[in-house]
PDB file of the backbone (N, CA, C, O) and the ligand in Angstrom, with CONECT records:
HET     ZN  A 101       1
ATOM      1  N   UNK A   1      10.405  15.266 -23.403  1.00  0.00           N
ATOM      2  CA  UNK A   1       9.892  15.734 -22.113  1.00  0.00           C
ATOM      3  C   UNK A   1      11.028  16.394 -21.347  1.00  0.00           C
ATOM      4  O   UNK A   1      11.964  15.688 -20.972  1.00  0.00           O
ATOM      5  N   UNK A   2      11.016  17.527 -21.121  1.00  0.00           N
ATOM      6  CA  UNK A   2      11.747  18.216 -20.308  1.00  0.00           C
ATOM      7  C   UNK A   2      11.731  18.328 -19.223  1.00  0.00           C
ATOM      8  O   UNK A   2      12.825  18.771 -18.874  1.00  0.00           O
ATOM      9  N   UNK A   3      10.722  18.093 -17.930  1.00  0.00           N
ATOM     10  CA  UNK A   3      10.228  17.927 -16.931  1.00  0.00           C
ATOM     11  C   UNK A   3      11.606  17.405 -16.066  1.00  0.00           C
ATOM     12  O   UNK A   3      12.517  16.614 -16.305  1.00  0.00           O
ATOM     13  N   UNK A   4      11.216  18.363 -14.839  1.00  0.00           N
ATOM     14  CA  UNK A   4      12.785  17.877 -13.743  1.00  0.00           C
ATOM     15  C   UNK A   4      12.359  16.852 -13.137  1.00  0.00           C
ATOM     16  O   UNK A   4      13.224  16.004 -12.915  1.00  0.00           O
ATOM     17  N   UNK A   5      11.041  16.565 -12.694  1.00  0.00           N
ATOM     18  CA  UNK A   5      10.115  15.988 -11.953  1.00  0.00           C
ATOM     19  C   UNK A   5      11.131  16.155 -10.579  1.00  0.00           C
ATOM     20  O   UNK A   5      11.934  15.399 -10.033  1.00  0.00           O
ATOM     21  N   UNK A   6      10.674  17.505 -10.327  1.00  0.00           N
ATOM     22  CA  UNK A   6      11.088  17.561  -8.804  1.00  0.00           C
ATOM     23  C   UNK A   6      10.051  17.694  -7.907  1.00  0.00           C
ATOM     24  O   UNK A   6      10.394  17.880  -6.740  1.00  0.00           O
ATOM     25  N   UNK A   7       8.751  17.642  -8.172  1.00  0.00           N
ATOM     26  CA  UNK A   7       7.738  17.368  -6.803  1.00  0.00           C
ATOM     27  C   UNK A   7       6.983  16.423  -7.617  1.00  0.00           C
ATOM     28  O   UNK A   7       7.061  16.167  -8.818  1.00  0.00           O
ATOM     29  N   UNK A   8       5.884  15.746  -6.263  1.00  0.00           N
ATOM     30  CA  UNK A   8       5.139  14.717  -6.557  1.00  0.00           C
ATOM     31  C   UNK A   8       4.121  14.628  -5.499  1.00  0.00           C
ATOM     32  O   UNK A   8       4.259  14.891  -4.304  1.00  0.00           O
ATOM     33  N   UNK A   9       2.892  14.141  -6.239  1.00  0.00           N
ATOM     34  CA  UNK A   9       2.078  13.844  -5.604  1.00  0.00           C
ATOM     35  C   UNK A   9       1.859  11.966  -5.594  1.00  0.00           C
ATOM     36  O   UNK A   9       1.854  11.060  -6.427  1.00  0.00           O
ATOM     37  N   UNK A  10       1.683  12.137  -3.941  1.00  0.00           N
ATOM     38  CA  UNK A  10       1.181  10.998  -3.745  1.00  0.00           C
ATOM     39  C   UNK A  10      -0.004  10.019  -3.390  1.00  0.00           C
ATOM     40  O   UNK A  10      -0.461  10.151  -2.255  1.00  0.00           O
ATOM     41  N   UNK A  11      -0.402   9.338  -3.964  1.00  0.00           N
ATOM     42  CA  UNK A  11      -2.031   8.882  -3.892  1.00  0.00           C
ATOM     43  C   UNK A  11      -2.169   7.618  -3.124  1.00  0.00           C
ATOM     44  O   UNK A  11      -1.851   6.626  -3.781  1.00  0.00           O
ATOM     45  N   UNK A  12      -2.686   7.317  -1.510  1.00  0.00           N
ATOM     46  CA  UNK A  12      -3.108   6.896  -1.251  1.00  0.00           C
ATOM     47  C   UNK A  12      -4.086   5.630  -0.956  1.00  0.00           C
ATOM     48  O   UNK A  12      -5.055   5.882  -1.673  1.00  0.00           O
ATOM     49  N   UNK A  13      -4.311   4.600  -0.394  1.00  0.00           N
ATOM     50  CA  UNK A  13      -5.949   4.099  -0.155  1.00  0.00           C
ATOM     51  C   UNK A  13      -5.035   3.343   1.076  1.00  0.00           C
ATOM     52  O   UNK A  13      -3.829   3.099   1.086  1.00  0.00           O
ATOM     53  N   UNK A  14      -6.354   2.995   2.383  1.00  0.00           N
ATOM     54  CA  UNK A  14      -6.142   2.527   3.023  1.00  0.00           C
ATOM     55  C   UNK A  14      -7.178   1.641   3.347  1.00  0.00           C
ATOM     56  O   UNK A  14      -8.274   2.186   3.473  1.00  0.00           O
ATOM     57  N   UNK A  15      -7.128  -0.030   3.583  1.00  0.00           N
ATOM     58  CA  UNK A  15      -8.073  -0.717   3.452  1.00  0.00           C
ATOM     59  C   UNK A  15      -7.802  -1.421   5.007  1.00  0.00           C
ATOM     60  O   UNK A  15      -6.760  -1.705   5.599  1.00  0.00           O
ATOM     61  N   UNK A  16      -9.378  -1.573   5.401  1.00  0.00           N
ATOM     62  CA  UNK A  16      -9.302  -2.704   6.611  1.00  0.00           C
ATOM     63  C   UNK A  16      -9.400  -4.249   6.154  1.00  0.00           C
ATOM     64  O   UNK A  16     -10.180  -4.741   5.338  1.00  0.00           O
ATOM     65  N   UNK A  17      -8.303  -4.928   6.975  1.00  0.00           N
ATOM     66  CA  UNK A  17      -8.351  -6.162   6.807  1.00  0.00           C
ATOM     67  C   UNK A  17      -9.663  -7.001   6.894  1.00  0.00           C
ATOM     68  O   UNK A  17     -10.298  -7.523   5.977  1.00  0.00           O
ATOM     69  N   UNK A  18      -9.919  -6.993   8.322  1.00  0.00           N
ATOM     70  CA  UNK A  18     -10.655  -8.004   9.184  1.00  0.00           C
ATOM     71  C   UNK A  18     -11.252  -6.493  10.141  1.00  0.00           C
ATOM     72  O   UNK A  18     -10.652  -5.527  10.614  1.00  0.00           O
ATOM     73  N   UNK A  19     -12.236  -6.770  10.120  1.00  0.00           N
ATOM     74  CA  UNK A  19     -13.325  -6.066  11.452  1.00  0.00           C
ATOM     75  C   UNK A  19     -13.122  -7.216  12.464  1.00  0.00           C
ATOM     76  O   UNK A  19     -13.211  -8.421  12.228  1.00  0.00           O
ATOM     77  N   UNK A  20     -12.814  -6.578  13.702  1.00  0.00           N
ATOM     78  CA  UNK A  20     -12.816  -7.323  14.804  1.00  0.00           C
ATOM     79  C   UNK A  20     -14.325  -8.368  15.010  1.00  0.00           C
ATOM     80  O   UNK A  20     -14.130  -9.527  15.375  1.00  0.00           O
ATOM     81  N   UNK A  21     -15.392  -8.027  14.828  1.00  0.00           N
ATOM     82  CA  UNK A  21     -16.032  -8.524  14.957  1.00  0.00           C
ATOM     83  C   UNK A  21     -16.278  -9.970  14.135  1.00  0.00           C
ATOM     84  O   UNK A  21     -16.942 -10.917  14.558  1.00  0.00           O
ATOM     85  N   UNK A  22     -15.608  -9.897  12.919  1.00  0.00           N
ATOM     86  CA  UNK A  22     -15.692 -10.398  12.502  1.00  0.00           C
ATOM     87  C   UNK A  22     -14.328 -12.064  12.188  1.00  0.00           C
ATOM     88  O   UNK A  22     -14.306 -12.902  11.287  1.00  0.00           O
ATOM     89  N   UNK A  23     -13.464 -11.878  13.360  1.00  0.00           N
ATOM     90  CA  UNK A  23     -12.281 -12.712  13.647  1.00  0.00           C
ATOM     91  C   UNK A  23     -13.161 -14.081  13.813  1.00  0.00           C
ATOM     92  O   UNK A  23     -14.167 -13.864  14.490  1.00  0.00           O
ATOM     93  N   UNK A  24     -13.059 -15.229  13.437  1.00  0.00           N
ATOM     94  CA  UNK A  24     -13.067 -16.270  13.907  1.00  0.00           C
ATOM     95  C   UNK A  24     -12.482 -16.513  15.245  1.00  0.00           C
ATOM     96  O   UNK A  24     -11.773 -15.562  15.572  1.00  0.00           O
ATOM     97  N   UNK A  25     -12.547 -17.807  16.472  1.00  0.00           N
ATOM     98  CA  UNK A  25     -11.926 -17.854  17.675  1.00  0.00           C
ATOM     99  C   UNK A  25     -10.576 -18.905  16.781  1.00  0.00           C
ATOM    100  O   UNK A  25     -10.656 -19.832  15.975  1.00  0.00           O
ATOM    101  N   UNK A  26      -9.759 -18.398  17.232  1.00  0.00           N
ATOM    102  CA  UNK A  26      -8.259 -18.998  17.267  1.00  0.00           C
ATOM    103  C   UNK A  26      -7.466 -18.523  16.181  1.00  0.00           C
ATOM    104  O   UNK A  26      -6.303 -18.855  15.951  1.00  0.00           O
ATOM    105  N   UNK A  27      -8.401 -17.458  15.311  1.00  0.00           N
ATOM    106  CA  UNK A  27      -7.783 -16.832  14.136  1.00  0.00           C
ATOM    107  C   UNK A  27      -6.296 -16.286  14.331  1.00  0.00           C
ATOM    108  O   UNK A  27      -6.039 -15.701  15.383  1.00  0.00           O
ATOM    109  N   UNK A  28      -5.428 -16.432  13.481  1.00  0.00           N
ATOM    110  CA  UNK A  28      -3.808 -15.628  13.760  1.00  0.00           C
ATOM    111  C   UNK A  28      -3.818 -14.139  12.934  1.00  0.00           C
ATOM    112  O   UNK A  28      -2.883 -13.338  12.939  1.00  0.00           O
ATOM    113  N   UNK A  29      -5.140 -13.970  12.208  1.00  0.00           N
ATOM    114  CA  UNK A  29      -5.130 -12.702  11.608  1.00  0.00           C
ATOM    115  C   UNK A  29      -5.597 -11.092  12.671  1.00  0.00           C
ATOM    116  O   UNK A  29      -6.698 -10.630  12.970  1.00  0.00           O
ATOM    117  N   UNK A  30      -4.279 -10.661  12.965  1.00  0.00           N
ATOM    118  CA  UNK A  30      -4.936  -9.487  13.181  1.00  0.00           C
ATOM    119  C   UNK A  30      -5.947  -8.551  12.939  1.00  0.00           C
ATOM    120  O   UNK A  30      -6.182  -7.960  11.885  1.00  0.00           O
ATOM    121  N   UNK A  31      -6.532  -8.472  14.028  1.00  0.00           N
ATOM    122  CA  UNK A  31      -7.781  -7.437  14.082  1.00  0.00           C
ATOM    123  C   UNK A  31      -7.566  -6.108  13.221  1.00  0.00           C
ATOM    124  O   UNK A  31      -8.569  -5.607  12.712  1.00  0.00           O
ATOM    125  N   UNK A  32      -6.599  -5.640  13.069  1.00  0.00           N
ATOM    126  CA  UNK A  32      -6.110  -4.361  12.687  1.00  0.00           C
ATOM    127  C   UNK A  32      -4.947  -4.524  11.595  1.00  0.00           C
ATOM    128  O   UNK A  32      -4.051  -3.684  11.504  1.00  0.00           O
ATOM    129  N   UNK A  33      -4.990  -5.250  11.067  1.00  0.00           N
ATOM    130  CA  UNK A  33      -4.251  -5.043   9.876  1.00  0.00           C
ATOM    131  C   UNK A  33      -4.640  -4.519   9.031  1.00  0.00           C
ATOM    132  O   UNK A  33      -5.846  -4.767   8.997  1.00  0.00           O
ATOM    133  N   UNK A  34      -4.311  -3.742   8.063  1.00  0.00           N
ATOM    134  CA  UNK A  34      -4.556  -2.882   6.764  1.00  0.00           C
ATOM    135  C   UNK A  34      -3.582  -3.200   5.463  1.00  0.00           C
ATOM    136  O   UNK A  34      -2.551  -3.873   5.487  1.00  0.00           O
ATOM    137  N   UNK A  35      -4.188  -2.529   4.303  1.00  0.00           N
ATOM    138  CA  UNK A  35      -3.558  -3.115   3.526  1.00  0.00           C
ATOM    139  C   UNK A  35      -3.133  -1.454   2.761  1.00  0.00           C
ATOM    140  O   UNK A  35      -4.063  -0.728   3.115  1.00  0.00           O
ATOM    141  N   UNK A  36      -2.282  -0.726   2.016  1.00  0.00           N
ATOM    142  CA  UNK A  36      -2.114   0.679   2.196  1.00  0.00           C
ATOM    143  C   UNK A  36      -1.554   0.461   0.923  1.00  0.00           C
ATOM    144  O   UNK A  36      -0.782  -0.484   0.760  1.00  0.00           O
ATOM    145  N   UNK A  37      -1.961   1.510  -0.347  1.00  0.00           N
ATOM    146  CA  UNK A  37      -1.723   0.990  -1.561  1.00  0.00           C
ATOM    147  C   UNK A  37      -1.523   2.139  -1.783  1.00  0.00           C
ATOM    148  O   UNK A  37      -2.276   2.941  -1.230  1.00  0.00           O
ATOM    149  N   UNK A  38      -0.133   2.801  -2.923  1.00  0.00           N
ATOM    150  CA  UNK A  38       0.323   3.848  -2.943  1.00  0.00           C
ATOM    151  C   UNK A  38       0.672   3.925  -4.366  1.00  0.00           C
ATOM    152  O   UNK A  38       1.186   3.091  -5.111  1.00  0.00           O
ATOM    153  N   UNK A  39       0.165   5.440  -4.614  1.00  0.00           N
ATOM    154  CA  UNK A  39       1.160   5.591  -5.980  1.00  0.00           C
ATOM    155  C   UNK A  39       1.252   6.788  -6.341  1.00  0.00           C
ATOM    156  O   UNK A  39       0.449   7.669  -6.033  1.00  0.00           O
ATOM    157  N   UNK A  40       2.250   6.926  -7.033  1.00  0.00           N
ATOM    158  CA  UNK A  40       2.972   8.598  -6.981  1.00  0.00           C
ATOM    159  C   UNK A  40       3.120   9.218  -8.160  1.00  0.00           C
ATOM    160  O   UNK A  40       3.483   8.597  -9.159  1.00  0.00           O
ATOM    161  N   UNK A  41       2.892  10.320  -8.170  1.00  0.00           N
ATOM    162  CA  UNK A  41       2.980  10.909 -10.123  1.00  0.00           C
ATOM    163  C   UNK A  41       3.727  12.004  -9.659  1.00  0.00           C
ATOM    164  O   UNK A  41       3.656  12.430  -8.506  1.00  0.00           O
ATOM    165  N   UNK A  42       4.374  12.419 -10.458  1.00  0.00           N
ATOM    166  CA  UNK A  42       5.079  14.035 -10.685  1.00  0.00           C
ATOM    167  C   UNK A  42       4.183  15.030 -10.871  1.00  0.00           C
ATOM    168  O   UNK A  42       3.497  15.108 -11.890  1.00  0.00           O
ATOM    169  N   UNK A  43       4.129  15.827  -9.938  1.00  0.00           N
ATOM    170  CA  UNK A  43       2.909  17.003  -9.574  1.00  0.00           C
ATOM    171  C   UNK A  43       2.957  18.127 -11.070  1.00  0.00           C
ATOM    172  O   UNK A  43       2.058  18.934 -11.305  1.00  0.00           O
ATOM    173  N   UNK A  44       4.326  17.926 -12.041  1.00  0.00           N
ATOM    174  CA  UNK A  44       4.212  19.140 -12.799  1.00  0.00           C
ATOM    175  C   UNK A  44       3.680  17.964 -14.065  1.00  0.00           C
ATOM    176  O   UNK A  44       2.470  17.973 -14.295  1.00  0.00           O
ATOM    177  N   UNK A  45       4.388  17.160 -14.720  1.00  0.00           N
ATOM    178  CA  UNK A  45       4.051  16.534 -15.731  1.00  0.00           C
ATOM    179  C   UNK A  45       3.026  15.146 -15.967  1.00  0.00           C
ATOM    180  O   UNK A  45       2.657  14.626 -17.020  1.00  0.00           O
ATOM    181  N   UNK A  46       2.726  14.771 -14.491  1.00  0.00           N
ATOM    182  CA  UNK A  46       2.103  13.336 -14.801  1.00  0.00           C
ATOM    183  C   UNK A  46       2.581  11.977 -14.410  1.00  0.00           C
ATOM    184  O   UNK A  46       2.037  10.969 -13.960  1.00  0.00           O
ATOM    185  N   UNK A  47       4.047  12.386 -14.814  1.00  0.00           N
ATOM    186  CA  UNK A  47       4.475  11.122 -15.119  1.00  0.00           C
ATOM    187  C   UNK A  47       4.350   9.701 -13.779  1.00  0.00           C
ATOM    188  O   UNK A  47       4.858   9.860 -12.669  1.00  0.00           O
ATOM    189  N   UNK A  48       3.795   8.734 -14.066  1.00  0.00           N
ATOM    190  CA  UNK A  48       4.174   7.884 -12.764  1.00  0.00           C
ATOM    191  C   UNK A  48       5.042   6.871 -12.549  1.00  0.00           C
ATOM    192  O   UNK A  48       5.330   6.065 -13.434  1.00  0.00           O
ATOM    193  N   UNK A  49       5.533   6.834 -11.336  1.00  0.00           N
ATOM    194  CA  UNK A  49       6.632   6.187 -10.694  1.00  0.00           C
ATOM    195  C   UNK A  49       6.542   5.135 -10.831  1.00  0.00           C
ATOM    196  O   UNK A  49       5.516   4.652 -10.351  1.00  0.00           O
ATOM    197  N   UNK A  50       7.380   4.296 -11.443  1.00  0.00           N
ATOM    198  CA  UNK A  50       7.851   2.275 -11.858  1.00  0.00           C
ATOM    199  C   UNK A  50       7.753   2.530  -9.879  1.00  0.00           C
ATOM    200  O   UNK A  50       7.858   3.604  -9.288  1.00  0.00           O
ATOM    201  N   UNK A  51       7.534   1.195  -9.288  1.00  0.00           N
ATOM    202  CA  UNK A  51       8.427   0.506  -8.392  1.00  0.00           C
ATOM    203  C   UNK A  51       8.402  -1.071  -8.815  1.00  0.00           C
ATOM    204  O   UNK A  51       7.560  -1.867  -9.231  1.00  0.00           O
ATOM    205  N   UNK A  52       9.607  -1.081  -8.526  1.00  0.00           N
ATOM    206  CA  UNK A  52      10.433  -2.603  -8.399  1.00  0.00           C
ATOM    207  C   UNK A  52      10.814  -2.950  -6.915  1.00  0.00           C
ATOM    208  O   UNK A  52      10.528  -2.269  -5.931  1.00  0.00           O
ATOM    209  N   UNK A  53      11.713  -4.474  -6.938  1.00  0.00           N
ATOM    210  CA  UNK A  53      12.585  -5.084  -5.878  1.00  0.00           C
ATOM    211  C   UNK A  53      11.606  -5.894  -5.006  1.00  0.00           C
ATOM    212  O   UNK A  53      12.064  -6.544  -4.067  1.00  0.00           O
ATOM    213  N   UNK A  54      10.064  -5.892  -5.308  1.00  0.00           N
ATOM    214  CA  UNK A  54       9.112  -6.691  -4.896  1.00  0.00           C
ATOM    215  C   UNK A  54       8.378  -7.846  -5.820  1.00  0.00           C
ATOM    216  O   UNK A  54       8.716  -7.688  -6.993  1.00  0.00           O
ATOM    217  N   UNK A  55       7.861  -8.483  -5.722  1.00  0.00           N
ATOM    218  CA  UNK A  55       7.139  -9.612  -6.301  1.00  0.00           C
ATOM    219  C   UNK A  55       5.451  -9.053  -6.576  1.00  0.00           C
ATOM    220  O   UNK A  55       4.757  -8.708  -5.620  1.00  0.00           O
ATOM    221  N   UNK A  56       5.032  -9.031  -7.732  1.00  0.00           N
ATOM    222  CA  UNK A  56       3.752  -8.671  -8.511  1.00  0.00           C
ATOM    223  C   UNK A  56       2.469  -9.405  -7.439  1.00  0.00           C
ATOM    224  O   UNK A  56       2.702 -10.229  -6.554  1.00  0.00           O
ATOM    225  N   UNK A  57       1.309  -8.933  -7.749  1.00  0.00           N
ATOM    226  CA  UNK A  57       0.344  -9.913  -6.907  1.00  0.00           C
ATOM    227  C   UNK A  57       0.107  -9.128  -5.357  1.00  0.00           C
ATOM    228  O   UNK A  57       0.409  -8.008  -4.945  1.00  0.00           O
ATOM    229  N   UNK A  58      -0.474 -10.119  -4.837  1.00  0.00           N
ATOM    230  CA  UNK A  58      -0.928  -9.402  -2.829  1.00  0.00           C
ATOM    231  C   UNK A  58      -0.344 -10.595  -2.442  1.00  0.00           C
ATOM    232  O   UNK A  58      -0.035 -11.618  -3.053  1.00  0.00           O
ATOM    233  N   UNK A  59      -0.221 -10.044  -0.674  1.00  0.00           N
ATOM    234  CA  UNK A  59       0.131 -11.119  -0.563  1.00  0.00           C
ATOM    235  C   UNK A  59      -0.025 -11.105   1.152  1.00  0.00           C
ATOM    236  O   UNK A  59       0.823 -10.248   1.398  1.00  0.00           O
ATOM    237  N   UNK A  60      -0.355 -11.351   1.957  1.00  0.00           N
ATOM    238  CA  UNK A  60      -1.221 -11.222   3.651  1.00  0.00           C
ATOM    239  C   UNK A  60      -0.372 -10.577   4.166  1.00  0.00           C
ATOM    240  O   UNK A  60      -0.663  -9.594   4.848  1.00  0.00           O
ATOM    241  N   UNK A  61       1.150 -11.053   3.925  1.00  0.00           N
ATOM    242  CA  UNK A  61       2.167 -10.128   4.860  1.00  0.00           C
ATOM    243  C   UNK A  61       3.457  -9.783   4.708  1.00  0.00           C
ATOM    244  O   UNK A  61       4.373  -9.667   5.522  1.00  0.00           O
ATOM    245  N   UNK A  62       3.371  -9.589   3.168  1.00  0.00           N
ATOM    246  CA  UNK A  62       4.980  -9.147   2.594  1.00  0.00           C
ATOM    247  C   UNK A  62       4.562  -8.122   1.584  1.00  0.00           C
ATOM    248  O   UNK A  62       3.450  -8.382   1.125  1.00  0.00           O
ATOM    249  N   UNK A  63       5.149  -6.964   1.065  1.00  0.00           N
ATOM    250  CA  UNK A  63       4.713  -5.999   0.373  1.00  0.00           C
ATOM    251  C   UNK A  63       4.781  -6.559  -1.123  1.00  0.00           C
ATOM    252  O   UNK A  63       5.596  -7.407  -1.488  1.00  0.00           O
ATOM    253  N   UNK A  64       3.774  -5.944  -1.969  1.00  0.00           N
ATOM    254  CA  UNK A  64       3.985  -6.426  -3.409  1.00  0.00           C
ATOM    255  C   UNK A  64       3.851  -5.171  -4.279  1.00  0.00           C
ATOM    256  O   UNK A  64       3.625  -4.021  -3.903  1.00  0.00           O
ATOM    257  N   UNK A  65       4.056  -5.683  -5.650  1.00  0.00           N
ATOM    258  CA  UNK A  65       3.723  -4.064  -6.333  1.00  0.00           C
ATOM    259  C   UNK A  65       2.909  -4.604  -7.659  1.00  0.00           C
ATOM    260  O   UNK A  65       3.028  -5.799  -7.928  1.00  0.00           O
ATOM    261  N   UNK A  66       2.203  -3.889  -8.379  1.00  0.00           N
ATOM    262  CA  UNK A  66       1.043  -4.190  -9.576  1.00  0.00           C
ATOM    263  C   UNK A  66       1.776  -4.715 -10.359  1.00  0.00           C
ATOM    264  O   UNK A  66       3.003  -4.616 -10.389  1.00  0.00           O
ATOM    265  N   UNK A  67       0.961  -5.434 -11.194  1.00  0.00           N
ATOM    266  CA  UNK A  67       1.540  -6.014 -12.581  1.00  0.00           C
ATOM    267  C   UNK A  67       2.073  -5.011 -13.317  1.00  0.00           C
ATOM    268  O   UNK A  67       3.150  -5.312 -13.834  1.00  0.00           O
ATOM    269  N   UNK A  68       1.520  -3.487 -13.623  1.00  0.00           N
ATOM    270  CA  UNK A  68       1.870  -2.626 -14.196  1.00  0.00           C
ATOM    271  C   UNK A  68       3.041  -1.693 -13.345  1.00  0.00           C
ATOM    272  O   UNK A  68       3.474  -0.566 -13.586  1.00  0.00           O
ATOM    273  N   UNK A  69       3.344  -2.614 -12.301  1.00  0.00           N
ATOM    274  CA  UNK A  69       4.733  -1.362 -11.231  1.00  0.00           C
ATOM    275  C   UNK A  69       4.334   0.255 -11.176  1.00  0.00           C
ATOM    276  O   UNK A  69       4.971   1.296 -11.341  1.00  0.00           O
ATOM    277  N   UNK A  70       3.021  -0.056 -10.876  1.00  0.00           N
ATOM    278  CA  UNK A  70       2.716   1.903 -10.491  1.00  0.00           C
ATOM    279  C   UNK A  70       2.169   1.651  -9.291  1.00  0.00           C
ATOM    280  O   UNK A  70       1.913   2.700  -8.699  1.00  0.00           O
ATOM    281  N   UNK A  71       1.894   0.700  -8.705  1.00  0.00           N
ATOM    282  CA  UNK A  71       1.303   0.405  -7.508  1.00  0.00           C
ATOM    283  C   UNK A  71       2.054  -0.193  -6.566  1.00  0.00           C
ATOM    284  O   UNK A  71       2.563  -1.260  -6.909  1.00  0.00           O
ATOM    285  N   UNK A  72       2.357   0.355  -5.010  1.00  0.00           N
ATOM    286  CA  UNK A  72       2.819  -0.678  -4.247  1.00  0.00           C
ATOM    287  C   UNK A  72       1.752  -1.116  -3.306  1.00  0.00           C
ATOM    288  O   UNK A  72       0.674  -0.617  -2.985  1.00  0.00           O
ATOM    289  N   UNK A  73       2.336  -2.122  -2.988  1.00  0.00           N
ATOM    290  CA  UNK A  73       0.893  -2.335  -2.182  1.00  0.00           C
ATOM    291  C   UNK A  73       1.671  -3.141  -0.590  1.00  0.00           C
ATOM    292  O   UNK A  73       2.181  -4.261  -0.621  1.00  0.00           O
ATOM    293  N   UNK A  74       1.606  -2.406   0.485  1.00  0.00           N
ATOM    294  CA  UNK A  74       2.019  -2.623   2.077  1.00  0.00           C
ATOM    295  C   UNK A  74       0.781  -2.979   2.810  1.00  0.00           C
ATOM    296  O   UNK A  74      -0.420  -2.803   2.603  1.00  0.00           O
ATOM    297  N   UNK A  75       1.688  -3.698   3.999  1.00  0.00           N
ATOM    298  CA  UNK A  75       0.769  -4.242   5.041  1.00  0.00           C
ATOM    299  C   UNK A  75       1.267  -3.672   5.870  1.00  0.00           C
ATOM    300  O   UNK A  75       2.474  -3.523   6.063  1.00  0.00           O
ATOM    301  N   UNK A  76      -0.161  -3.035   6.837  1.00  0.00           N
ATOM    302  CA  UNK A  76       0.484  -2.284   8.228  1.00  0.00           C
ATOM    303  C   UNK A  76      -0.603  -2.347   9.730  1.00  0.00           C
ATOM    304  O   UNK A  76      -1.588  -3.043   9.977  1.00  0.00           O
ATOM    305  N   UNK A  77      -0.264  -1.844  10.106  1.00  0.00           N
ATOM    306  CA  UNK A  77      -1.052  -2.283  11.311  1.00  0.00           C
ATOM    307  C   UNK A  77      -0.494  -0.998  12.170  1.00  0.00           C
ATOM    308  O   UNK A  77       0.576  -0.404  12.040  1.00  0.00           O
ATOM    309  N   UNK A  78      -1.817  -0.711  13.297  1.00  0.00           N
ATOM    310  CA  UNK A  78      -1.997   0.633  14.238  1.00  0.00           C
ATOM    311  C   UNK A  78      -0.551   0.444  15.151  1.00  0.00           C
ATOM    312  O   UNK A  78      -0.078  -0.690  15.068  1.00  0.00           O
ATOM    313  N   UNK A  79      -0.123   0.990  15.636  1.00  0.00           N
ATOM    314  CA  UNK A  79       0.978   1.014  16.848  1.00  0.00           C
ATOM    315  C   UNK A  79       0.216   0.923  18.099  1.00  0.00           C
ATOM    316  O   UNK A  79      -0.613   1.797  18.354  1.00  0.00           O
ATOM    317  N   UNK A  80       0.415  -0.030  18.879  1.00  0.00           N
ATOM    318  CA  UNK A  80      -0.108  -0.558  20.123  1.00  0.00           C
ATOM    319  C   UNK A  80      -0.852   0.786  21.409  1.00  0.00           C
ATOM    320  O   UNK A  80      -1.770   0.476  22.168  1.00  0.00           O
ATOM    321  N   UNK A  81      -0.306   2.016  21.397  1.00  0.00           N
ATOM    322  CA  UNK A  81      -0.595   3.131  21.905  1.00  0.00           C
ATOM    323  C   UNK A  81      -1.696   3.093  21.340  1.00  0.00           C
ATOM    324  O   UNK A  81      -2.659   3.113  22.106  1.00  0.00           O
ATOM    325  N   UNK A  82      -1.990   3.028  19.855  1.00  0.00           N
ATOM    326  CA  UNK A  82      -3.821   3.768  19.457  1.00  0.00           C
ATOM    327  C   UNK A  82      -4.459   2.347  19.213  1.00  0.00           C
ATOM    328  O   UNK A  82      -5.400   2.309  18.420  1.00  0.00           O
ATOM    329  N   UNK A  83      -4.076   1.260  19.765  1.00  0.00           N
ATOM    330  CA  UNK A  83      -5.084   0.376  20.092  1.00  0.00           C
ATOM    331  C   UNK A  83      -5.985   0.084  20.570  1.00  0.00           C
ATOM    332  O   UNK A  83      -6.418  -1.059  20.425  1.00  0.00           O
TER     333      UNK A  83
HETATM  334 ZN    ZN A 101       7.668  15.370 -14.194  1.00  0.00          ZN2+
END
């Protein structure tokens, strides 16, 4: 493979946690948390990006990445302005 892999595309999903409506009373889970799952290929050949330096699995509020390391998977939440 000769490929420089100098551009890339990146793929997306963004998931809602919890619908407000749907919080229990005294719940500690944010209304607005999301869960934002990413993964990246080289726009000329395909190829997709390992990530490491995280722990496999999900996890409510620390980032993880797939069993297969093509997936990361973050927790994020709106910035208080678009609340
Ligand atoms: Zn490439």
């Amino acid at each position: 493979m000769n490929c420089k892999h100098l551009k890339f595309i990146c793929h997306s999903r963004v998931g809602r946690m919890v619908e407000e409506h749907e919080l229990p009373i005294g719940s500690e889970v944010m209304p607005l948390d999301f869960k934002v799952d990413i993964k990246v290929n080289c726009a000329d050949c395909g190829g997709e990006l390992l990530f490491w330096g995280m722990p496999m699995g999900v996890h409510p509020t620390r980032p993880t990445i797939s069993a297969d390391q093509k997936e990361v998977r973050l927790n994020a939440g709106i910035e208080l302005k678009a609340r």
